[in-house]
VMD Tcl script that draws the C-alpha trace (Angstrom):
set ca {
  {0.00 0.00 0.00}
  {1.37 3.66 -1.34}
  {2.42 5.26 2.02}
  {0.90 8.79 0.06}
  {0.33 12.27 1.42}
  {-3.52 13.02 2.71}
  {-5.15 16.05 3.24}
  {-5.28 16.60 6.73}
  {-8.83 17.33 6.86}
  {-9.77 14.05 4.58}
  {-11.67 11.41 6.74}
  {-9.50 8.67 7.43}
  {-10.02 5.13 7.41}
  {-8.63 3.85 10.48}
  {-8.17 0.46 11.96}
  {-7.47 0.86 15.69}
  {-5.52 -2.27 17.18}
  {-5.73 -2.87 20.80}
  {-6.24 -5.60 23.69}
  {-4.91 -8.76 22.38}
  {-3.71 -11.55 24.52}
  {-1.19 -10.12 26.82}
  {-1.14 -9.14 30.77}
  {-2.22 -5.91 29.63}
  {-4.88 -6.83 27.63}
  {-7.66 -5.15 29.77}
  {-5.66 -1.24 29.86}
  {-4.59 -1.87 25.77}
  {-8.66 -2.30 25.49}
  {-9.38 0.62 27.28}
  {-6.53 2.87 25.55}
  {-8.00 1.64 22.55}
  {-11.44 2.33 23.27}
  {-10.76 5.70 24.55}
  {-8.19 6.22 20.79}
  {-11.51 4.76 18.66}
  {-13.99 7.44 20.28}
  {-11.82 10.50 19.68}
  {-11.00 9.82 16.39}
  {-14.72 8.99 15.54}
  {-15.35 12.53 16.76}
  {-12.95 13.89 14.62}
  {-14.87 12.49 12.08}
  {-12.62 9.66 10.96}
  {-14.18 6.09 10.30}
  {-12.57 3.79 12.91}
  {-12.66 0.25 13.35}
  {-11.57 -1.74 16.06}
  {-9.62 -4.45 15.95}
  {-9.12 -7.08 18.65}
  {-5.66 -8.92 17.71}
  {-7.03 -11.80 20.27}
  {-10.47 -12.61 17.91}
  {-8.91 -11.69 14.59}
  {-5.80 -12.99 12.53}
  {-3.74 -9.84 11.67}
  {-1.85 -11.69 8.66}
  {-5.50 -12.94 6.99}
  {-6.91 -9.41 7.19}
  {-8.10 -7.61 4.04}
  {-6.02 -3.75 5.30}
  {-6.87 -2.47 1.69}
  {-10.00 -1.40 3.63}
  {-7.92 1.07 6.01}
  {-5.40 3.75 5.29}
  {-3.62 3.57 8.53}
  {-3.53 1.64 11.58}
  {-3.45 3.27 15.10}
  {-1.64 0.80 17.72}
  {-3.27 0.67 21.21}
  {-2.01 -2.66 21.82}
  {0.40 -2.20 25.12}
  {2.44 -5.42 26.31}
  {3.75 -8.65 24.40}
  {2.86 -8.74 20.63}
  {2.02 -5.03 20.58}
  {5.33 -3.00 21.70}
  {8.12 -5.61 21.16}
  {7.71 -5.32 17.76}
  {5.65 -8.63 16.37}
  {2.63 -6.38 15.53}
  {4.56 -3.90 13.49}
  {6.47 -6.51 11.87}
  {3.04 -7.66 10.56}
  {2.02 -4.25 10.00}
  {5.04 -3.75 7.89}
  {4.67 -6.82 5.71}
  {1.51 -5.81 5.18}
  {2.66 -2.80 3.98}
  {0.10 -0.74 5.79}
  {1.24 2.45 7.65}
  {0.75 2.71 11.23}
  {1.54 5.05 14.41}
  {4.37 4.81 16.72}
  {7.57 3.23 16.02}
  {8.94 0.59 13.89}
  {9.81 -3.37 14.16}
  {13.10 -3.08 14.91}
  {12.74 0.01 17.31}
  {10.03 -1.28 19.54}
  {12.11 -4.48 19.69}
  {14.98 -2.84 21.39}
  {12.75 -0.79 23.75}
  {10.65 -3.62 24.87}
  {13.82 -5.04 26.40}
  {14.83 -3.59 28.92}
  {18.55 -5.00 28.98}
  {18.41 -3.86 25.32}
  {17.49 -0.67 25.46}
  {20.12 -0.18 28.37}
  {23.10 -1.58 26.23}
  {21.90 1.19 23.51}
  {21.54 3.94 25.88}
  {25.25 3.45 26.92}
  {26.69 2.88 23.62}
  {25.14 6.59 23.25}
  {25.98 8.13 26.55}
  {21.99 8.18 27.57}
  {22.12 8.18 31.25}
  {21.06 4.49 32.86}
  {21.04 2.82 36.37}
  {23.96 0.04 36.28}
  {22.31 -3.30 35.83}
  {23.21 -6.96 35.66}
  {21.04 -9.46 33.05}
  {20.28 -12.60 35.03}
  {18.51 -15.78 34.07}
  {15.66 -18.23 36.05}
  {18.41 -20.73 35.10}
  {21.38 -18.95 36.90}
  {21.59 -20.05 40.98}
  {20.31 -17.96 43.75}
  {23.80 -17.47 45.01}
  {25.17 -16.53 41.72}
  {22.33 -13.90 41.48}
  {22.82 -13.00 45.25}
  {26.79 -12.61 44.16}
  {25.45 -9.91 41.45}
  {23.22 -7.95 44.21}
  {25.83 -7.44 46.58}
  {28.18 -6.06 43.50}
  {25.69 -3.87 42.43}
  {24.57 -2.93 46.05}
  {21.68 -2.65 48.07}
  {18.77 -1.42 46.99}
  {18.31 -2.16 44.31}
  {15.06 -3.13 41.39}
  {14.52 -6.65 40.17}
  {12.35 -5.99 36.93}
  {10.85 -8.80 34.21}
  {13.14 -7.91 31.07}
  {9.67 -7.40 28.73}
  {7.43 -6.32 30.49}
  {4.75 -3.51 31.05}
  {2.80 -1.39 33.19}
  {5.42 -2.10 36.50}
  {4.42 -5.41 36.20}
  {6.48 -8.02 38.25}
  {8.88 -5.42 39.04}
  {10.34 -5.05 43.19}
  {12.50 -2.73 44.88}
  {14.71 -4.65 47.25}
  {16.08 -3.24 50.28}
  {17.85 -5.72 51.76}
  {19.22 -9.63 50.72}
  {16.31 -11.69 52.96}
  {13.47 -9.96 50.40}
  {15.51 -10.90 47.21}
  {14.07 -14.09 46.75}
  {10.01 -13.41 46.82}
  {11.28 -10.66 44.27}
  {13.02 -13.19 41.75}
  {9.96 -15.00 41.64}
  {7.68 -12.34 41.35}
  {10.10 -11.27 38.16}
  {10.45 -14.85 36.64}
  {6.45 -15.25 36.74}
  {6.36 -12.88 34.21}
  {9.79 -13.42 32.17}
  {12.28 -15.99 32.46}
  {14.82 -13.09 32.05}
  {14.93 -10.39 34.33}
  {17.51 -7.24 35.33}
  {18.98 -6.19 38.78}
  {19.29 -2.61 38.43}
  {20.50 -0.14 40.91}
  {17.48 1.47 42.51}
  {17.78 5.57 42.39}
  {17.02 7.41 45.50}
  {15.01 10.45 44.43}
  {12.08 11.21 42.46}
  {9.99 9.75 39.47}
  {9.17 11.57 36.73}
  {8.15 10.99 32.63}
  {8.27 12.91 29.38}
  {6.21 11.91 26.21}
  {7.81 12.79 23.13}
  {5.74 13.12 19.70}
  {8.47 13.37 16.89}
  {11.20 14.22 19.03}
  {9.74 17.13 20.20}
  {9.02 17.04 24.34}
  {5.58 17.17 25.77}
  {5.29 18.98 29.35}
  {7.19 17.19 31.60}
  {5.82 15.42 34.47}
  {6.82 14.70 38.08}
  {5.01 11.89 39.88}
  {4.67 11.11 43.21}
  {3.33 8.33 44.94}
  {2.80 6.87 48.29}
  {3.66 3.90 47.25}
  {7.62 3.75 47.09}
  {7.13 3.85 43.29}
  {5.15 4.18 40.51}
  {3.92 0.67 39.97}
  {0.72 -0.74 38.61}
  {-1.72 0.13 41.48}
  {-0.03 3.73 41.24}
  {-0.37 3.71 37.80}
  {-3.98 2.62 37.63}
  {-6.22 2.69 40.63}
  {-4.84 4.80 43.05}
  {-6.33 8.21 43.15}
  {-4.06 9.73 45.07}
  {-1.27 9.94 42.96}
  {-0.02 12.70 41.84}
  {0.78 14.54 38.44}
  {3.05 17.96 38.95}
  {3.72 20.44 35.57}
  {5.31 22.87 38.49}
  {8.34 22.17 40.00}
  {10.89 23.37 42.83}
  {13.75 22.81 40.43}
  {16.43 24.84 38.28}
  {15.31 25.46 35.01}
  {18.90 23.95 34.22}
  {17.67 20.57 35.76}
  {14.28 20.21 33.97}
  {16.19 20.90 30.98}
  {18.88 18.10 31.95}
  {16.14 15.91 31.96}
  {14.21 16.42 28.92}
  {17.33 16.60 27.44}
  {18.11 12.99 28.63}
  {14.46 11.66 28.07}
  {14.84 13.00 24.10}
  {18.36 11.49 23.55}
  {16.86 7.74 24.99}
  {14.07 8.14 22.58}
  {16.89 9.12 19.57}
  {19.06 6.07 20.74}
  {16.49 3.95 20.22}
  {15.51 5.08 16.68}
  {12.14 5.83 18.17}
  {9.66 8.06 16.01}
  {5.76 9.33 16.29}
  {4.47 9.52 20.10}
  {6.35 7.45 22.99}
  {6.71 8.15 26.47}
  {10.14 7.71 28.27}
  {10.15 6.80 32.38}
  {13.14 8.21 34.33}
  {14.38 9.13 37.91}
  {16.18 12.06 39.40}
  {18.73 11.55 42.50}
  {19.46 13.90 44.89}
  {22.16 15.33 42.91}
  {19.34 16.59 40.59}
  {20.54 14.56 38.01}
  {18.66 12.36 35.65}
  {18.80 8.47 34.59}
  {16.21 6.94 32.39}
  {14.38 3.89 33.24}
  {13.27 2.52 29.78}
  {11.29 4.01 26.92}
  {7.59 3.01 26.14}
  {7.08 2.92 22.52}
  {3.28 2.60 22.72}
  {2.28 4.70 25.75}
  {-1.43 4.06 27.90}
  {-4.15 6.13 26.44}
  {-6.49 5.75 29.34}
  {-8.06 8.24 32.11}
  {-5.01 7.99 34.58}
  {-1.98 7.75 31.32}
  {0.57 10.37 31.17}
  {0.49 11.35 27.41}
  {-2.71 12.69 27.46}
  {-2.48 14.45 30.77}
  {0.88 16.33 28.83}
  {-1.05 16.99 26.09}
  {-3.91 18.54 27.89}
  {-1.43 21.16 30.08}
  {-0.38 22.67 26.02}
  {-4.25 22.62 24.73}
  {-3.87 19.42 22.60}
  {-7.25 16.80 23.62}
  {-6.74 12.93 22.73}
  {-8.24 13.04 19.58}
  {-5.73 16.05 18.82}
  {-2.60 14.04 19.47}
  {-4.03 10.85 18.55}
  {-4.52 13.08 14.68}
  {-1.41 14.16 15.17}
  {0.20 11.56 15.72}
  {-1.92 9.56 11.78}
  {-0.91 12.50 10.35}
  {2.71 12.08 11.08}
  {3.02 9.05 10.26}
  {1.28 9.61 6.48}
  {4.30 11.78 5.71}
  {1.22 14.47 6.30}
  {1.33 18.61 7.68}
  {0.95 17.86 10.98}
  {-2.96 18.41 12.62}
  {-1.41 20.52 15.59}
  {2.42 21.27 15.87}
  {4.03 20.89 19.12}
  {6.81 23.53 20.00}
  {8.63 23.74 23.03}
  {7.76 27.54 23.43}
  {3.68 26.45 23.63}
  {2.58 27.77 26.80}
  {-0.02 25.68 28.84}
  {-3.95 26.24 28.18}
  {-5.13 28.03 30.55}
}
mol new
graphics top color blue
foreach p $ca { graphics top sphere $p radius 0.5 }
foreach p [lrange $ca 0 end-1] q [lrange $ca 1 end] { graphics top cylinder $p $q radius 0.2 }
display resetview
């Protein structure tokens, strides 16, 4: 299919991929759902498409001009679906196979991120084959505490903060449920904080906080008393350190359209990303459209935006760094 310029006021036919069969099935179904109605409001003609009831590689995409990805987890960011896509040769949001690949592994991404000088927490790659003492060998290199994480893996899922050796354990088994690989990574003592980029160009950055130690899925999800700053008791010379570091992950990576990059701050006030979400949550609590709001762009805005983009068309609404929130 001709990847051609569109008139950015042309009604598009969109297919709109989410829930499928991974842990996240139930949040990529309600990103999706939430994508599907602002589009359709827009006055775009949207289908959805449920990867878990229908075979990707049988489906007829002359019928659509673009797909919009709302599928979050395994199949949807590590790059299966957009190899598909590709093949298919139908274009679609966010970034490509080989990108989302790298991001959705978290050892991955890492190695990238330090080939380019992208600011990471030291980690070691361990195994559900390797021995608890050769893993409790690796922790007391790296140093208490630290994060055991699933190596793919969404949404916080299976992911610990260890303080000490005695809770290691329970926190290896909480990571190998969800991946037989898994990272220990230095855990950084400060504050949380994530920047969606659309095109390279930063979003509004945001600083979260959480009673919760950190932002993991309840956080995420169902608590309502976290927290979402836009104004912060920082040097403008730090916020720019950190956008700065949040853009050059997402360029590492060979990331393009919208993604959403996770990072923390120490007490040094300076930055070290986390990983890089290639397909970020569209829901009621997800970060992207809470940064989009705070500069006047609503879901179905960036969701246009982000068609138009990748059509090779002008862009809906341009993002700038000197756009001033909407008051």
């Amino acid at each position: 299919m001709a990847n051609k310029p569109l008139s950015r006021n042309s009604p598009l036919r969109i297919a709109v991929l989410a829930g499928g069969t991974s842990r996240e099935r139930n949040i990529s179904l309600e990103s999706g759902n939430a994508v599907a109605k602002s589009l359709s409001e827009r006055g775009h003609i949207v289908s959805r498409i449920d990867p878990a009831h229908i075979e990707l590689t049988e489906l007829d995409w002359s019928s659509f001009e673009v797909a919009f990805l709302a599928l979050h987890g395994t199949f949807g960011e590590d790059g299966h679906v957009q190899q598909v896509l590709e093949e298919a040769g139908i274009p679609f949001t966010g970034s490509d196979s080989v990108a989302s690949r790298l991001a959705f592994s978290k050892s991955a991404a890492k190695e990238r991120f330090v080939q380019n000088g992208v600011p990471t927490p030291a980690y070691v790659l361990i195994h559900e084959s390797d021995t608890a003492a050769r893993i409790q060998q690796q922790a007391n290199a790296l140093g208490f505490p630290l994060a055991v994480k699933p190596d793919g893996q969404g949404s916080s899922l299976g992911i610990t903060i260890v303080r000490n050796p005695e809770e290691l354990p329970q926190a290896l088994s909480r990571c190998f449920h969800f991946d037989p690989f898994g990272l220990l990574e230095v855990a950084i003592d400060g504050t949380e904080w994530t920047l969606g980029v659309l095109d390279g160009e930063p979003l509004p950055l945001i600083q979260i906080e959480t009673g919760r130690g950190f932002f993991d899925y309840t956080a995420k999800y169902e608590d309502d008393d976290t927290q979402y700053l836009f104004d912060f008791a920082f040097p403008t010379s730090v916020i720019k350190s950190i956008e700065n570091a949040g853009r050059r992950a997402y360029e590492a990576l060979g990331c393009r359209g919208l993604a959403r990059v996770d990072l923390r701050v120490d007490r040094f006030h300076e930055p070290w990303v986390l990983e890089v979400n290639t397909i970020p949550g569209m829901t009621s609590h997800s970060l992207v459209p809470k940064a989009a709001a705070r500069i006047g762009l609503s879901l179905g805005a960036i969701c246009e935006r982000s068609i138009h983009n990748c059509l090779n068309c002008e862009p809906v609404s341009p993002v700038h760094h000197s756009l001033q929130p909407a008051t």
